[in-house]
C-alpha positions as a LaTeX table, in Angstrom:
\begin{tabular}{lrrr}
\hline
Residue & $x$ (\AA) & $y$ (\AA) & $z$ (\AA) \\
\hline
Unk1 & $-43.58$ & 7.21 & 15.75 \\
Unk2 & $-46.23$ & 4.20 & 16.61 \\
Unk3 & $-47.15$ & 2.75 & 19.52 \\
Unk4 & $-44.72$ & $-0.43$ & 19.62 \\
Unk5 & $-46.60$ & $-4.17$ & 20.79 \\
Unk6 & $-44.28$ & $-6.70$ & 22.51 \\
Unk7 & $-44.71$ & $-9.99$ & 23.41 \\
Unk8 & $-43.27$ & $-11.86$ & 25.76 \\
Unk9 & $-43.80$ & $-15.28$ & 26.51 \\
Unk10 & $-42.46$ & $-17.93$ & 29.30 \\
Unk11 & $-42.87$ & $-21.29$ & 29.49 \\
Unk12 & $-43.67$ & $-21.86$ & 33.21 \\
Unk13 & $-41.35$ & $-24.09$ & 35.21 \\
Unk14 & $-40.07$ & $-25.24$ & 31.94 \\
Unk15 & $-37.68$ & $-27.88$ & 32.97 \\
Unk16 & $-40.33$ & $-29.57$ & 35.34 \\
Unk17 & $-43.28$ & $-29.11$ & 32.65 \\
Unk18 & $-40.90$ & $-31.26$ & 30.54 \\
Unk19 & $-40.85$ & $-33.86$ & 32.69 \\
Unk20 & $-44.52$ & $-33.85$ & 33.72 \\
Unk21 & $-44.99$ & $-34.23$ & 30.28 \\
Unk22 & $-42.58$ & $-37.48$ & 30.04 \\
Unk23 & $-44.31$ & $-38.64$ & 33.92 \\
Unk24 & $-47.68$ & $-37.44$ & 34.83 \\
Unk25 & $-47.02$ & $-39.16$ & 37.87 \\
Unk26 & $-45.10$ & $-35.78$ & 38.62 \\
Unk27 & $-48.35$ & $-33.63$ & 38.49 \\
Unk28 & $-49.04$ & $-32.23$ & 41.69 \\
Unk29 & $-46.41$ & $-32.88$ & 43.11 \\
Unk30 & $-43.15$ & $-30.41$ & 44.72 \\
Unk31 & $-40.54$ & $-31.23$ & 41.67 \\
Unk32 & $-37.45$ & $-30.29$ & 41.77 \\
Unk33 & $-34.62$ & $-30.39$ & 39.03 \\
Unk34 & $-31.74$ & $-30.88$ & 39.33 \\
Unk35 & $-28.89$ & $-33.71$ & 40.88 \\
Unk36 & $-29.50$ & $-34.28$ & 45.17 \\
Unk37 & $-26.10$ & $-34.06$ & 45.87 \\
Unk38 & $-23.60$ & $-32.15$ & 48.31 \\
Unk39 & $-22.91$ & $-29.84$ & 45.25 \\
Unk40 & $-25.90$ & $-30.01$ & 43.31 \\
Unk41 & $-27.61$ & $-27.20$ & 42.53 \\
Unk42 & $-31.59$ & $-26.97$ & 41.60 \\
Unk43 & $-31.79$ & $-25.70$ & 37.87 \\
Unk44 & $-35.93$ & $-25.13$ & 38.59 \\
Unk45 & $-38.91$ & $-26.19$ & 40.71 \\
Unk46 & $-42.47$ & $-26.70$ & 40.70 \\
Unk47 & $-45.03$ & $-23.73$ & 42.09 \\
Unk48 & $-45.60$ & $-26.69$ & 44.94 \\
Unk49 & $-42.33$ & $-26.57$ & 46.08 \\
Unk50 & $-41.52$ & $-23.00$ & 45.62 \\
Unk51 & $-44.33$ & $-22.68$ & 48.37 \\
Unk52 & $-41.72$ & $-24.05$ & 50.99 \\
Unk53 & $-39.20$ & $-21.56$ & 49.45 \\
Unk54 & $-37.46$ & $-23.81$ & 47.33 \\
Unk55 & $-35.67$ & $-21.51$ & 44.31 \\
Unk56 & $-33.39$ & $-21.85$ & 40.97 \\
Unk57 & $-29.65$ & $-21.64$ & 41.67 \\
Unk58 & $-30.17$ & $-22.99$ & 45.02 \\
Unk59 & $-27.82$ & $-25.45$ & 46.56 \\
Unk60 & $-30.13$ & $-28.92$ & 46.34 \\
Unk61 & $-28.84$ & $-30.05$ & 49.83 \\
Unk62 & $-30.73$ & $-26.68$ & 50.71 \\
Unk63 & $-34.06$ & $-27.14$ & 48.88 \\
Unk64 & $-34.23$ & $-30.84$ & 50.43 \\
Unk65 & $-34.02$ & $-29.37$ & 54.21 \\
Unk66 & $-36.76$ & $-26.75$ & 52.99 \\
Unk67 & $-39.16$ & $-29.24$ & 51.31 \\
Unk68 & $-37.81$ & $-32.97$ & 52.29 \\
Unk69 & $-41.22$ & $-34.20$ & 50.17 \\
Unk70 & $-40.04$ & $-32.80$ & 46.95 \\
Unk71 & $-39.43$ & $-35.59$ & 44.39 \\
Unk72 & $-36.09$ & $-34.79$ & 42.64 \\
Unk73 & $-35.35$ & $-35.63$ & 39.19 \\
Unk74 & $-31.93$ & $-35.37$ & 37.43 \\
Unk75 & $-32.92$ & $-33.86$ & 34.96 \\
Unk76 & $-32.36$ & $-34.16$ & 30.15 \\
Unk77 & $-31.20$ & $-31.40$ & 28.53 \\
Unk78 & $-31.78$ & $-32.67$ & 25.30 \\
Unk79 & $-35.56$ & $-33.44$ & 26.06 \\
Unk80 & $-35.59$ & $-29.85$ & 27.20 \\
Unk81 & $-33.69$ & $-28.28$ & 24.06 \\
Unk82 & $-36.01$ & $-30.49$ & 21.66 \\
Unk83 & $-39.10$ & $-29.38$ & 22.95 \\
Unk84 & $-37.58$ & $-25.70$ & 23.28 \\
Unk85 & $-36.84$ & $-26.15$ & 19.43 \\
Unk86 & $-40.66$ & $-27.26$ & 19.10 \\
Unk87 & $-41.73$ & $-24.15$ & 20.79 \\
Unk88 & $-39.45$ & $-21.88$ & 18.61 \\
Unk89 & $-40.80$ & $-23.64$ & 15.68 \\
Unk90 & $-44.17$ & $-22.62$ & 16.38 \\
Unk91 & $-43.24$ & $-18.72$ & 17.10 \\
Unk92 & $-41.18$ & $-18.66$ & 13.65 \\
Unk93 & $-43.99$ & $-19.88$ & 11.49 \\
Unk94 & $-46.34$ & $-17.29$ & 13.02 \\
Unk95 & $-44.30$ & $-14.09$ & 13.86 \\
Unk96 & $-43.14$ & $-11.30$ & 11.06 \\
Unk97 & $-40.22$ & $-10.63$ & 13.95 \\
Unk98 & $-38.96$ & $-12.81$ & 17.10 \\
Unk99 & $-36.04$ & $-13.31$ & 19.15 \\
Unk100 & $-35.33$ & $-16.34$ & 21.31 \\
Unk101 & $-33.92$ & $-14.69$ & 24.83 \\
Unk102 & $-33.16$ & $-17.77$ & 26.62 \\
Unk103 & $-34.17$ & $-21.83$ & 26.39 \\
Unk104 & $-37.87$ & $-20.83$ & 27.66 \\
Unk105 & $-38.34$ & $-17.09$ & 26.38 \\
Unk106 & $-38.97$ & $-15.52$ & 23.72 \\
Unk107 & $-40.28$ & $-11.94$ & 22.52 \\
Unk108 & $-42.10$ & $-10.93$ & 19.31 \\
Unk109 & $-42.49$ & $-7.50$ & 17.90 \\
Unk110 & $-46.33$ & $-7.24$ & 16.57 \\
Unk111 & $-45.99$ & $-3.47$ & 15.76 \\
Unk112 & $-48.74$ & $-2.69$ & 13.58 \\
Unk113 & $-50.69$ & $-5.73$ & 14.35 \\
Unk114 & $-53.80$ & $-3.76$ & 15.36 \\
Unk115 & $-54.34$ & $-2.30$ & 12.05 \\
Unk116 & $-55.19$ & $-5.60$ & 10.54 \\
Unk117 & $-55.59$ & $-8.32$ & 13.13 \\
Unk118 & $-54.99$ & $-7.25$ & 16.75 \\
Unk119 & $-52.43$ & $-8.18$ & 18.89 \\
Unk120 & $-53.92$ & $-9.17$ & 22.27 \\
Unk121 & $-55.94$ & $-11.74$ & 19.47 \\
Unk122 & $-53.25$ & $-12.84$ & 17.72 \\
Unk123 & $-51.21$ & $-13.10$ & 20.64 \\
Unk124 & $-53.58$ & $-15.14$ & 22.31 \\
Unk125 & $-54.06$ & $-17.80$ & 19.30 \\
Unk126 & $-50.28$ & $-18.62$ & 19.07 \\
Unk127 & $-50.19$ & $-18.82$ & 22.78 \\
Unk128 & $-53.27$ & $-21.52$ & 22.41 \\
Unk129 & $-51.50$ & $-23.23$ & 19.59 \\
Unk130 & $-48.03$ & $-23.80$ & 21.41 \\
Unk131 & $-49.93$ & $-25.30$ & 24.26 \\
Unk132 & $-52.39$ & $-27.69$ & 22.06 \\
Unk133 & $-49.18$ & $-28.92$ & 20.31 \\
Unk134 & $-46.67$ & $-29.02$ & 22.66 \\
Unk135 & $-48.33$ & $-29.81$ & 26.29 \\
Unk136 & $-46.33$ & $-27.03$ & 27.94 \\
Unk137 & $-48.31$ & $-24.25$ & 29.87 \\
Unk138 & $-47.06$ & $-21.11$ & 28.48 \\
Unk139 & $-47.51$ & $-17.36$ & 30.37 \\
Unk140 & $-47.38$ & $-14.38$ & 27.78 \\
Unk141 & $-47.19$ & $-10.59$ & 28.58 \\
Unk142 & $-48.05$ & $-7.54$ & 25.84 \\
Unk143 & $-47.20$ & $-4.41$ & 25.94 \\
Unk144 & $-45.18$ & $-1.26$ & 24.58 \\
Unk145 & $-41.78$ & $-2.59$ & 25.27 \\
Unk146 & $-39.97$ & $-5.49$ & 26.11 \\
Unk147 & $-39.27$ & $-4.79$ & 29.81 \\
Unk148 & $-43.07$ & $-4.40$ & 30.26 \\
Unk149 & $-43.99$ & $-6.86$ & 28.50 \\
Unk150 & $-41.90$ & $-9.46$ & 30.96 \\
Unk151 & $-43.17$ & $-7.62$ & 33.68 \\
Unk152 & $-46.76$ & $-8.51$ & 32.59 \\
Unk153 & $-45.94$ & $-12.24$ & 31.99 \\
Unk154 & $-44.68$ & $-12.73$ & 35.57 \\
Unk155 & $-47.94$ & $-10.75$ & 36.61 \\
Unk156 & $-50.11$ & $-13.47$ & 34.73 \\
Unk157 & $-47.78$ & $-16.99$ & 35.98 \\
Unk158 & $-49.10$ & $-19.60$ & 35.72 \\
Unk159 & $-49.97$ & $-20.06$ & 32.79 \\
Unk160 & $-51.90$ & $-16.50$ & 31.83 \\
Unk161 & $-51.68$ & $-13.53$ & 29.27 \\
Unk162 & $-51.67$ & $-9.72$ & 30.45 \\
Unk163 & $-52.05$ & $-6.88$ & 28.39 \\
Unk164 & $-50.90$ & $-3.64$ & 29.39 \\
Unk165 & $-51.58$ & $-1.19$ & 26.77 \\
Unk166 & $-50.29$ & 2.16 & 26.71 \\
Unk167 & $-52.44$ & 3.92 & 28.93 \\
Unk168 & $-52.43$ & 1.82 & 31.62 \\
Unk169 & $-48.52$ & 1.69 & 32.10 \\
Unk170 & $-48.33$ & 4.19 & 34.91 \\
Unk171 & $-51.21$ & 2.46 & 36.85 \\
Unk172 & $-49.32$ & $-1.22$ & 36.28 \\
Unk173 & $-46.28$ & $-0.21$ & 37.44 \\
Unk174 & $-46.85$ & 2.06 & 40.62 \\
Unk175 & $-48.36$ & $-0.59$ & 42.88 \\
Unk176 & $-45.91$ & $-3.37$ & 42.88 \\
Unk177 & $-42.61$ & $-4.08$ & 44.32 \\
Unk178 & $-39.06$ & $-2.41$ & 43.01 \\
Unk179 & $-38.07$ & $-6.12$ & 42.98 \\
Unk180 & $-40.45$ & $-6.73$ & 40.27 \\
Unk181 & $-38.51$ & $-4.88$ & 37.75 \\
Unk182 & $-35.67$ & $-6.68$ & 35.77 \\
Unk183 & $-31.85$ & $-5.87$ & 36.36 \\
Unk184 & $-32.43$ & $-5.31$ & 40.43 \\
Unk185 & $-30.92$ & $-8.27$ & 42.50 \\
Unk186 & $-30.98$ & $-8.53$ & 46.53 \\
Unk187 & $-28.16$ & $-5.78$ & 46.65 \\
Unk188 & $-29.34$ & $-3.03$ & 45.16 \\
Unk189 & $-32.95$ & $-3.98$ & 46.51 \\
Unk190 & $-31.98$ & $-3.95$ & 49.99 \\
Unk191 & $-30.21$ & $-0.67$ & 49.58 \\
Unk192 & $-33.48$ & 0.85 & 48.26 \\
Unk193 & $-35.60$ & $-1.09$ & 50.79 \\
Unk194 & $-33.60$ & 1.01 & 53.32 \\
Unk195 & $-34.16$ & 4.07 & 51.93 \\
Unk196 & $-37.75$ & 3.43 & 52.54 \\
Unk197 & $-38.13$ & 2.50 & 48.67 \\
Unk198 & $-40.60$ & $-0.43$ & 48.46 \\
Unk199 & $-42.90$ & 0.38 & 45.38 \\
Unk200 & $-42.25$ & 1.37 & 41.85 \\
Unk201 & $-44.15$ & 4.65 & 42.60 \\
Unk202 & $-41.94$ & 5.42 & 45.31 \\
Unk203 & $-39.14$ & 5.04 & 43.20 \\
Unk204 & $-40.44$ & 7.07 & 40.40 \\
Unk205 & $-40.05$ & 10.23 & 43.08 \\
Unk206 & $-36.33$ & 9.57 & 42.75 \\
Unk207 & $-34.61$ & 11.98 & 40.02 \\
Unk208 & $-32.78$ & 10.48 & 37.54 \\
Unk209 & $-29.64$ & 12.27 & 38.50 \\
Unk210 & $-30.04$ & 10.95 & 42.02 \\
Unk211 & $-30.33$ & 7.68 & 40.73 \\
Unk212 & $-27.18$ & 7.50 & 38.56 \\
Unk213 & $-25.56$ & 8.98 & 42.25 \\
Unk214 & $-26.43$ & 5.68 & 43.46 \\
Unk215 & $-25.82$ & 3.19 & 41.61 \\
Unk216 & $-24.19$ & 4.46 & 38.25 \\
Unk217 & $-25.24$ & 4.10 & 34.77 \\
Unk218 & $-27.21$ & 1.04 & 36.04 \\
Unk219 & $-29.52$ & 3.54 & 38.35 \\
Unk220 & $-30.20$ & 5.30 & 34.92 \\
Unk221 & $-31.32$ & 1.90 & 33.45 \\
Unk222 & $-33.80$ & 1.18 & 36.18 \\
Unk223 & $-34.99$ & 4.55 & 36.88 \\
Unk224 & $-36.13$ & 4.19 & 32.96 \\
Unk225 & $-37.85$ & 0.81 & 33.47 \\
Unk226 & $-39.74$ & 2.08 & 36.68 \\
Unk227 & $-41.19$ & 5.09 & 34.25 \\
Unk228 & $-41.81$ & 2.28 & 31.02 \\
Unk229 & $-39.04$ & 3.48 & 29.34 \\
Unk230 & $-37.27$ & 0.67 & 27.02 \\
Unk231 & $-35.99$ & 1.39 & 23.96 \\
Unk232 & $-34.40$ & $-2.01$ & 22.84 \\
Unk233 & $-35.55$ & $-3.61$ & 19.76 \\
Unk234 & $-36.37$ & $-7.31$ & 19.51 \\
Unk235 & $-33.87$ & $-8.48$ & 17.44 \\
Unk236 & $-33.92$ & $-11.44$ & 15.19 \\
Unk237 & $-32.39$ & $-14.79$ & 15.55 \\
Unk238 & $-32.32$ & $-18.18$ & 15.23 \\
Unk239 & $-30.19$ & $-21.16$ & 16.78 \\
Unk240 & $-27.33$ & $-21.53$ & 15.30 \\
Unk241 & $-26.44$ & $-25.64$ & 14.17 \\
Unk242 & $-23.13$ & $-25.58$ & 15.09 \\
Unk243 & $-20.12$ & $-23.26$ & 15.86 \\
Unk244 & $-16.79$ & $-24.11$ & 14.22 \\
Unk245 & $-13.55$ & $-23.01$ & 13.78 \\
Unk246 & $-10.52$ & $-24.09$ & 11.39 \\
Unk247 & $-7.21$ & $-22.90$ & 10.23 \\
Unk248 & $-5.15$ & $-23.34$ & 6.74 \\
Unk249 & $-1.02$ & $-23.16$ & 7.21 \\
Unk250 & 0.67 & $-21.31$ & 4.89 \\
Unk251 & 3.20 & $-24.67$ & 4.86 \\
Unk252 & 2.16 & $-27.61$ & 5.68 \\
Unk253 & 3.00 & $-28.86$ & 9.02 \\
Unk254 & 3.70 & $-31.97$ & 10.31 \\
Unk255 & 4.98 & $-31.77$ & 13.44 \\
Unk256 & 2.44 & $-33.92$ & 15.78 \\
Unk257 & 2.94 & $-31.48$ & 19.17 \\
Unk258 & 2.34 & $-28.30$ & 17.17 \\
Unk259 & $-0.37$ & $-29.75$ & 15.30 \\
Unk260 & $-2.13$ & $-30.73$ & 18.54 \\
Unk261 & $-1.50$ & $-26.90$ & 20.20 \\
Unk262 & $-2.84$ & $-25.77$ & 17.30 \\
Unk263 & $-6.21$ & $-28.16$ & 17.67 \\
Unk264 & $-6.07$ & $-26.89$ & 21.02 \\
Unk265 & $-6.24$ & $-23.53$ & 20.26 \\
Unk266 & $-8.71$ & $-23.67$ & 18.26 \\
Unk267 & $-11.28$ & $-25.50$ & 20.57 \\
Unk268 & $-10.62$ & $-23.22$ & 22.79 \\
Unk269 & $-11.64$ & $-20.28$ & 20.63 \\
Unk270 & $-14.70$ & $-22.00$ & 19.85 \\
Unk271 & $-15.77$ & $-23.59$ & 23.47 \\
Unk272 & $-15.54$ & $-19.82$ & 24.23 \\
Unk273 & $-18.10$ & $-19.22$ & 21.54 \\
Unk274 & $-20.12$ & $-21.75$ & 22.71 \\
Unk275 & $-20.22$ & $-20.41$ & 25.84 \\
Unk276 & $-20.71$ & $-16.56$ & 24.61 \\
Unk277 & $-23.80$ & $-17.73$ & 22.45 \\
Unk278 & $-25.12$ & $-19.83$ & 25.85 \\
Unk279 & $-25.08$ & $-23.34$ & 24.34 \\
Unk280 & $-23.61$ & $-26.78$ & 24.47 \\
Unk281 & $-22.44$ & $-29.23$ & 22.31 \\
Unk282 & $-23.76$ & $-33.24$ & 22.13 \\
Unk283 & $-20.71$ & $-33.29$ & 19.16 \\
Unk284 & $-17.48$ & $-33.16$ & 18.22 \\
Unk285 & $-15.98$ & $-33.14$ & 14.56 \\
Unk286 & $-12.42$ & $-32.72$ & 13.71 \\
Unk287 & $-11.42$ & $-32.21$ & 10.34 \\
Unk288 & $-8.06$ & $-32.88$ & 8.69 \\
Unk289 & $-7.08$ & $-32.02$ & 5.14 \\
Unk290 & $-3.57$ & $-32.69$ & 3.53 \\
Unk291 & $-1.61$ & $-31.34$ & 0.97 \\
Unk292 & $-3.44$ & $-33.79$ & $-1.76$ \\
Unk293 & $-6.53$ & $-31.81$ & $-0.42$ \\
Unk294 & $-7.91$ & $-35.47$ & 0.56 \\
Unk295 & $-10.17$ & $-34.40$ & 3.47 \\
Unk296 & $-10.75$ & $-36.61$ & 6.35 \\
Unk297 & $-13.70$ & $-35.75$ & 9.08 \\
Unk298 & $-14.91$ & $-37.92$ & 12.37 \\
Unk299 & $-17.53$ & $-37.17$ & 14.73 \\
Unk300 & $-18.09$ & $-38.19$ & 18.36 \\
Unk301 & $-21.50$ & $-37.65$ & 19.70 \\
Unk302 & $-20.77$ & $-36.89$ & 24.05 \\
Unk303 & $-22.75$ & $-35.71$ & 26.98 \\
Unk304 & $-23.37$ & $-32.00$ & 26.65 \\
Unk305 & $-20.73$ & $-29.70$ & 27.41 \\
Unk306 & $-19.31$ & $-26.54$ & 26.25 \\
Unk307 & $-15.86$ & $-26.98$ & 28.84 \\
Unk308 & $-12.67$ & $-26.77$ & 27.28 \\
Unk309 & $-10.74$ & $-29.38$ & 28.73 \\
Unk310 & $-13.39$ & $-31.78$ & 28.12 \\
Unk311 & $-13.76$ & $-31.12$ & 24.16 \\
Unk312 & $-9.80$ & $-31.36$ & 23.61 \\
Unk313 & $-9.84$ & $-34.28$ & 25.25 \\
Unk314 & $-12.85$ & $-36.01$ & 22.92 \\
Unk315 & $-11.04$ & $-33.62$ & 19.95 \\
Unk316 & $-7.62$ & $-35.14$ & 20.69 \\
Unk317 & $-9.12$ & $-38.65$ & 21.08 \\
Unk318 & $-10.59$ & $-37.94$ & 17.03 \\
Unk319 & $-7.54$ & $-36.32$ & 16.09 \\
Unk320 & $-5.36$ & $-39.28$ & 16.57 \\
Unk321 & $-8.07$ & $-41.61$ & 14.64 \\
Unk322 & $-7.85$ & $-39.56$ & 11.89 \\
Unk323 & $-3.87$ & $-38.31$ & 11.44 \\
Unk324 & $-1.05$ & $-40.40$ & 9.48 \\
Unk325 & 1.67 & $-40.17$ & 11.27 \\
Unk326 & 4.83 & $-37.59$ & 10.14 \\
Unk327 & 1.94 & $-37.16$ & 7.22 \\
Unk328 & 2.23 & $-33.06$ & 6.42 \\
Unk329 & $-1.17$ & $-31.26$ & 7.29 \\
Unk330 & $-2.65$ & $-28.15$ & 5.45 \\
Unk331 & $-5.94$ & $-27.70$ & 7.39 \\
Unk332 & $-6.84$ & $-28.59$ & 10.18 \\
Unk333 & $-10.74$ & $-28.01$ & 11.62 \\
Unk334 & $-13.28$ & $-28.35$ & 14.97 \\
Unk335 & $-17.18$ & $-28.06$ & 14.95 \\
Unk336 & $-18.91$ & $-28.58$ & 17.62 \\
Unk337 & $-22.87$ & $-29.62$ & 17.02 \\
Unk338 & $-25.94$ & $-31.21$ & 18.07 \\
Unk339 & $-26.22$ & $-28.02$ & 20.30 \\
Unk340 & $-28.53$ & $-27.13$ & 23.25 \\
Unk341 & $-29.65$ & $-24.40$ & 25.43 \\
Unk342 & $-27.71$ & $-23.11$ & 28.10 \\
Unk343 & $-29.60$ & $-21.51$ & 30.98 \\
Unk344 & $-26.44$ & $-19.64$ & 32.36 \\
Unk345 & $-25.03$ & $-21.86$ & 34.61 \\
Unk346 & $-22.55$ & $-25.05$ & 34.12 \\
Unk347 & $-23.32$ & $-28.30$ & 35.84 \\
Unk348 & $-27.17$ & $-27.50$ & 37.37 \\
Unk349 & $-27.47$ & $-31.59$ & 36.88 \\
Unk350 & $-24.28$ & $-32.44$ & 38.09 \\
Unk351 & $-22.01$ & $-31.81$ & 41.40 \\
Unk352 & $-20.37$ & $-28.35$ & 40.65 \\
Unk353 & $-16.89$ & $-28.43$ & 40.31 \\
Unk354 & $-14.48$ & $-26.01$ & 40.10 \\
Unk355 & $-14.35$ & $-25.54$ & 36.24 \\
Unk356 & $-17.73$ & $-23.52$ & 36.31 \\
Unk357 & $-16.03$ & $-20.80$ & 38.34 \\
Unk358 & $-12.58$ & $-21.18$ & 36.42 \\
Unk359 & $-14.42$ & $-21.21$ & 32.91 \\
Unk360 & $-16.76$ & $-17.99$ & 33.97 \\
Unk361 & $-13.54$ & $-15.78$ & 35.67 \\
Unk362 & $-11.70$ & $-16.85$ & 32.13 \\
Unk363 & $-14.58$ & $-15.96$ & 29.93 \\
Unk364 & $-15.27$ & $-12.58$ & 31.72 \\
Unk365 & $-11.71$ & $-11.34$ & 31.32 \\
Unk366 & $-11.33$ & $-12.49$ & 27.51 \\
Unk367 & $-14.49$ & $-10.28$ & 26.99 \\
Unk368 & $-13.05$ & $-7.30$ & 28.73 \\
Unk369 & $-9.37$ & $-7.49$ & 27.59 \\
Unk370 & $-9.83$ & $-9.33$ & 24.72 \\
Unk371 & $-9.60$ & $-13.10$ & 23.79 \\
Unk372 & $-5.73$ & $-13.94$ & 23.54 \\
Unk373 & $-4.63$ & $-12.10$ & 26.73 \\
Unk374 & $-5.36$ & $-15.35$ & 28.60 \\
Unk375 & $-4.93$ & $-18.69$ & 27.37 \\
Unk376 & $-3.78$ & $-22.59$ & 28.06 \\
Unk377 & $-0.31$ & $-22.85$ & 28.43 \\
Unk378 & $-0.49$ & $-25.54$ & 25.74 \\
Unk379 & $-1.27$ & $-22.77$ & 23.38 \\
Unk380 & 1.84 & $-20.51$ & 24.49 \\
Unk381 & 4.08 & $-23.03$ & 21.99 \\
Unk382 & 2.29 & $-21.21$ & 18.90 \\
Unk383 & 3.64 & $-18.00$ & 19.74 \\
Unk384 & 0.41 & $-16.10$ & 19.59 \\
Unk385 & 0.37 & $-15.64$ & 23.08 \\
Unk386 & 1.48 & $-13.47$ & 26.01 \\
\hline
\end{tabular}
């Protein structure tokens, strides 16, 4: 089988590039996004203020004590997702294969490349091209497999390439920290760091049975990456428009409170794909069709969400625009469009509230049980519940 070639690219500090781009005033300056608030949270930060230890996910409050200079900026999603889009754009005209990891990463498969072209070249044009177009300073990594290739864009931030080819793996790896290596957070780093574990060549000494000891099928998984093992493929995709859902009644129905558990039902099926696929939606549609088949559809464009309780409210709000009263139904449908990027965490640009917790406890147990064992109580008057 061939040597595989990987790209990886990151656009640096994506959020604040963005609005360096839309202020050069920012430039030099500590930037930090996201709202300055008692519950705020900082969604990302300029290499000047990350020098004072300001961090993503921090609390804002937090990142102000640490760097009191930093100018702080609420922060656009949709700029952000448009010039995402832009970027994608760029790496789907030029790559045979891509996939689009998160808002500011993506990863290309060039296997076979070097026959014809050469990857570190051709890697190094479309990394030139995004930045002439777009403004944004862009960091790419190559390499054998995906987790190396990441590994060799955060060794070449800010704005660099790194190619580690083949041969060189083993003499990448064994000098740098076991916190370099993707999937190991503070816990499992500190219990390593006390078992006198700091390097990626110390932990290559462990066995692979040992590791799985420790830490379970996830010590297998990082045991492989500290030896370049990575087997994933890059897998194809593309941004969906919208995500939609909508249901035809075997007999009409015209009761107004079941017709509105049903709407509710279904946006909460699809806010939960929204949320599984990591975006949020800047529109609601509902869709009503009656027995005539006469189809009626309105729109509402809204700040970006993907939270249940605030799409039924907007889809409620549509639904009584659009419905004749005691008028039977057949079909009855929600989209929600105009979508964006989620970076994995709800209100970055807003005071946290409680839903973000509620939504994520929700989400994980309809992924491990399945997605009707938990549910509104609204939705219990369909019957489909328990």
């Amino acid at each position: 089988m061939s040597i595989r070639s990987i790209v990886h690219l990151d656009l640096d500090s994506f959020f604040v590039s963005v609005e360096r781009l839309l202020n050069p005033e920012l430039i030099g300056k500590p930037v930090v996004v996201g709202s300055l608030t008692k519950r705020g949270v900082v969604a990302s930060c300029s290499y000047e203020a990350r020098k004072y230890g300001v961090h993503s996910a921090m609390p804002s409050m937090q990142a102000y004590r640490l760097c009191p200079q930093a100018v702080f900026v609420g922060g656009n999603m949709k700029q952000y997702s448009q010039y995402s889009s832009l970027v994608t754009q760029i790496i789907a005209e030029a790559s045979p294969l891509f996939e689009k990891a998160s808002i500011d990463e993506h990863y290309i498969d060039l296997t076979g490349m070097d026959r014809f072209y050469g990857s570190l070249k051709w890697t190094t044009e479309l990394r030139n091209r995004i930045i002439r177009e777009t403004g944004l300073p862009i960091s790419c990594g190559l390499s054998i497999n995906k987790t190396l290739a990441k590994m060799a864009t955060n060794e070449a931030k800010p704005n660099g390439i790194l190619y580690v080819t083949a041969e060189e793996v083993e003499r990448f790896l064994a000098p740098l920290s076991i916190k370099k290596i993707p999937m190991i957070g503070p816990k499992s780093y500190e219990r390593l760091h006390s078992m006198g574990i700091q390097t990626i060549a110390d932990l290559r000494t462990i066995p692979m049975e040992k590791m799985e000891q420790m830490l379970g099928k996830y010590g297998t998984m990082i045991g492989m990456k500290a030896r370049g093992i990575d087997n994933r493929p890059v897998v194809n995709s593309w941004d969906p428009k919208s995500v939609s859902k909508e249901q035809t009644f075997g007999n009409d129905i015209s009761d107004s409170k079941q017709l509105h558990c049903i709407l509710a039902n279904l946006t909460e099926k699809t806010a939960f794909e929204l949320r599984r696929k990591s975006k949020l939606a800047g529109n609601v549609t509902v869709k009503i069709r009656y027995p005539n088949f006469e189809t009626r559809v309105l729109q509402k464009t809204i700040p970006f969400t993907n939270y249940d309780h605030v799409l039924f409210r907007i889809a409620e709000e549509l639904f009584e625009q659009l419905y004749r009263k005691n008028t039977p139904v057949r079909l009855i449908g929600i989209r929600f469009g105009n979508l964006a990027d989620h970076w994995g965490q709800l209100d970055l640009f807003e005071e946290a509230k409680p839903y973000g917790s509620l939504y994520q406890t929700m989400d994980q147990i309809k992924s491990k049980y399945g997605k009707t064992v938990i549910s509104r109580a609204i939705n219990l008057n369909q019957g489909k519940h328990r």
